[in-house]
C-alpha positions, 0 to 999 in steps of 0.5 A: 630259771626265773624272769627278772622282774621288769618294773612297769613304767607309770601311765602318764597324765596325758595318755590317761586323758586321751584315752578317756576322750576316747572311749567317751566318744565312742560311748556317746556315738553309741548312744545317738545310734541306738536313739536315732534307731528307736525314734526313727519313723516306719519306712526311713533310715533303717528303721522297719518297713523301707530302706533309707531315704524313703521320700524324705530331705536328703534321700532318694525321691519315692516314686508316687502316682499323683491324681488332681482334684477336680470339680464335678456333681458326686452323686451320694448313693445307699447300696444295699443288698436286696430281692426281687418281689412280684407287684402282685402273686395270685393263685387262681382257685375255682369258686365253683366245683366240677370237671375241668373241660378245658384248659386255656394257657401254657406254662410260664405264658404271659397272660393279661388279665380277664384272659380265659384260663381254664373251663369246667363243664357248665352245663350244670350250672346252665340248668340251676339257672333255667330253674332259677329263671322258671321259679321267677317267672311262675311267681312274677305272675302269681304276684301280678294276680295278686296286685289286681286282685288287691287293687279291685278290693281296694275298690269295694272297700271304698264303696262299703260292699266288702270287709276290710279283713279281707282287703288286708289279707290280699295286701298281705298276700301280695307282699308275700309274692314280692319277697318270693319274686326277689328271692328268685331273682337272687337266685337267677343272679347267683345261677348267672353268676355261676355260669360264669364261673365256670370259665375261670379268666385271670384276675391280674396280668402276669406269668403263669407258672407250672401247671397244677391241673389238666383237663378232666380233672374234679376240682373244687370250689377253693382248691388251696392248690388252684389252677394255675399261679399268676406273679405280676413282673412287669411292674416288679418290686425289689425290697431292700434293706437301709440302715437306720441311720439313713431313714430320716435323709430317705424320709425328708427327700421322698417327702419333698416329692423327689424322684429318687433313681434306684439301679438294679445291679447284677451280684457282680455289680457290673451289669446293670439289669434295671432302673427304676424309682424308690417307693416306700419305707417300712414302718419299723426298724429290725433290732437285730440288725438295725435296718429298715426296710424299703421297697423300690418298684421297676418297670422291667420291660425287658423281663431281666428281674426274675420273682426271688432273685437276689440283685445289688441295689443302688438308691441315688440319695442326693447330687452335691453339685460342684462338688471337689473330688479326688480318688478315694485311695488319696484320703489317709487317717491319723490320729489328728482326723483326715488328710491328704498329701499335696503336691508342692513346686520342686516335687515336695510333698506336703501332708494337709488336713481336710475335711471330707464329704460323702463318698462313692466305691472310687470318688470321695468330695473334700469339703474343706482344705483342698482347691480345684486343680491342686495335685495329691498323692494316691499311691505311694503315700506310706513312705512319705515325709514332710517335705520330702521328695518325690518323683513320677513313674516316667521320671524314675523309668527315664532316669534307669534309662540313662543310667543304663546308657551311661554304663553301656558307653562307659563299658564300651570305651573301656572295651575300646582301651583295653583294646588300644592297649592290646595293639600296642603291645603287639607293636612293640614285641614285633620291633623288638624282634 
């Protein structure tokens, strides 16, 4: 059988008001969560990156690294990738052919120049000498008959009893003699010279590299391959790359007649295998990679630069003195340029913009914006907020400590409780019995 039907009592007024207060609360509430989610920064509240808090007014403090800025001479240095070059790299090639009688230096041995290396037989160019010497001699004499003679027609010319066709043909005769007597002296010259030759010495100081030739081997005058191979190490070069932005600084400071300190660095950059001075830039600029190159020479006294070795060089530019330094990981970008958090009284953290300086791996100078002893943020600064709160490494450890303490004595006075508690029980059952 059916329902009666039952007539459904009209919502009054009120109730219709109320309820659309209602939803218009909720509605509302909605809205500012959603656009407080969407406008909120990285690392506060809920948005992404951090939990809330995040260093900012209200929450809990983020634990920061702080540094102070101090004063001290920044040194502005180029570091560049460069090789090691020889001052000098000579191969020694006979100027003269023969059989090699002697050989006079060891592998890789340190040698001075005019030091002999090598010998070839000589006794050849000793006897070409002994020609050349005999021939001067033969027309030395012929050439001083000559003379005499000319000198005793010159006489009797002056006294009518000759011709002076024949006076004329004894100078001539004697001019003859003397050109014979210069050639032979050339060629007693070049006999000597040979001579020498024959003994080959070292035309520079230096190491000797591997050995090409050994004793009884023919070599001839210019050999490409030579005898033996000189490089000059001690001095040594290093050549090197700038960019090209840097060669008018390095054009001003070498042209002043500065002494600019280059260091020679191992490929770790750890070990410092040499210091030496800058030399001289290239007179063109690579367009591929738009360097220049440039050349710095080293005394390597203790032999650590070795010829074709790759070190890192670096070129001390400048020494800005008085210089206000901090750690390079305090200096931060933005859209608005440069800037530093500082840190203010009651541990708040202020951003402040700077203008910054030259800078080496761990240092960067603030030029403008920061003072001496001021405190700024090096770690930490991501979660950071206008005026918001920080707190130091010991501050936060000491502060896990005391709240471990306090747990621990709460606990402990619990356990003594429930322990209280226990005995009275007991005391109770046993009257009660």
């Amino acid at each position: 059988m059916t329902e009666p039907h039952r007539p459904t009592r009209p919502v009054s007024r009120k109730a219709q008001i109320i309820g659309g207060a209602i939803a218009l609360a909720v509605l509302a509430g909605v809205v500012w969560l959603a656009w407080s989610l969407m406008h909120a920064p990285k690392g506060e509240g809920g948005g992404p990156g951090g939990g809330f808090g995040g260093g900012r007014r209200g929450g809990p403090a983020s634990t920061v690294a702080v540094a102070t800025a101090a004063q001290t001479d920044l040194p502005v240095v180029i570091e560049a990738l460069g090789t090691v070059t020889p001052a000098a790299t000579v191969t020694v090639r006979p100027q003269v052919s023969g059989v090699i009688t002697q050989v006079m230096f060891r592998e890789g041995q340190m040698v001075r120049a005019g030091q002999p290396l090598v010998q070839i037989d000589p006794r050849q160019f000793q006897m070409d000498l002994l020609q050349a010497q005999g021939a001067l001699t033969r027309d030395e004499a012929q050439l001083a008959s000559a003379q005499v003679t000319l000198s005793r027609y010159q006489t009797l010319l002056a006294q009518d009893s000759i011709a002076r066709q024949e006076v004329d043909t004894q100078a001539a005769t004697v001019k003859q003699l003397q050109g014979s007597v210069m050639a032979d002296r050339a060629a007693v010259g070049t006999a000597r010279l040979n001579v020498g030759y024959a003994r080959i010495i070292a035309p520079v100081s230096g190491r000797v590299g591997l050995r090409v030739v050994d004793a009884g081997n023919y070599v001839g005058a210019g050999d490409a391959a030579g005898v033996a191979v000189i490089t000059t190490i001690s001095p040594i070069d290093v050549e090197f790359t700038v960019p090209q932005d840097d060669v008018p600084r390095i054009g001003a400071r070498a042209n002043s007649g500065a002494a600019l300190p280059v260091i020679a660095l191992d490929r770790t950059r750890t070990t410092t295998l040499d210091k030496g001075t800058f030399s001289t830039l290239d007179n063109v600029v690579d367009v591929g990679t738009g360097t220049v190159k440039a050349k710095a020479r080293f005394a390597n006294a203790g032999g650590t630069l070795f010829p074709s070795q790759f070190v890192n060089v670096r070129l001390e530019l400048d020494t800005i003195k008085d210089a206000v330094v901090v750690p390079a990981t305090a200096l931060r970008q933005s859209s608005d340029g440069a800037f530093v958090w500082v840190l203010s009284q009651g541990q708040t953290v202020h951003k402040r913009k700077v203008t910054a300086g030259p800078s080496t791996t761990s240092q960067v100078s603030i030029v403008s914006g920061l003072k001496v002893g001021e405190k700024v943020i090096t770690e930490g600064g991501d979660r950071l907020r206008e005026g918001g709160k920080v707190q130091l490494p010991g501050q936060a450890a000491g502060r896990m400590g005391q709240g471990k303490g306090k747990g621990q004595r709460a606990g402990k006075a619990g356990e003594g409780r429930g322990g209280q508690g226990q005995g009275g029980e007991r005391r109770r059952r046993q009257q009660a019995e």
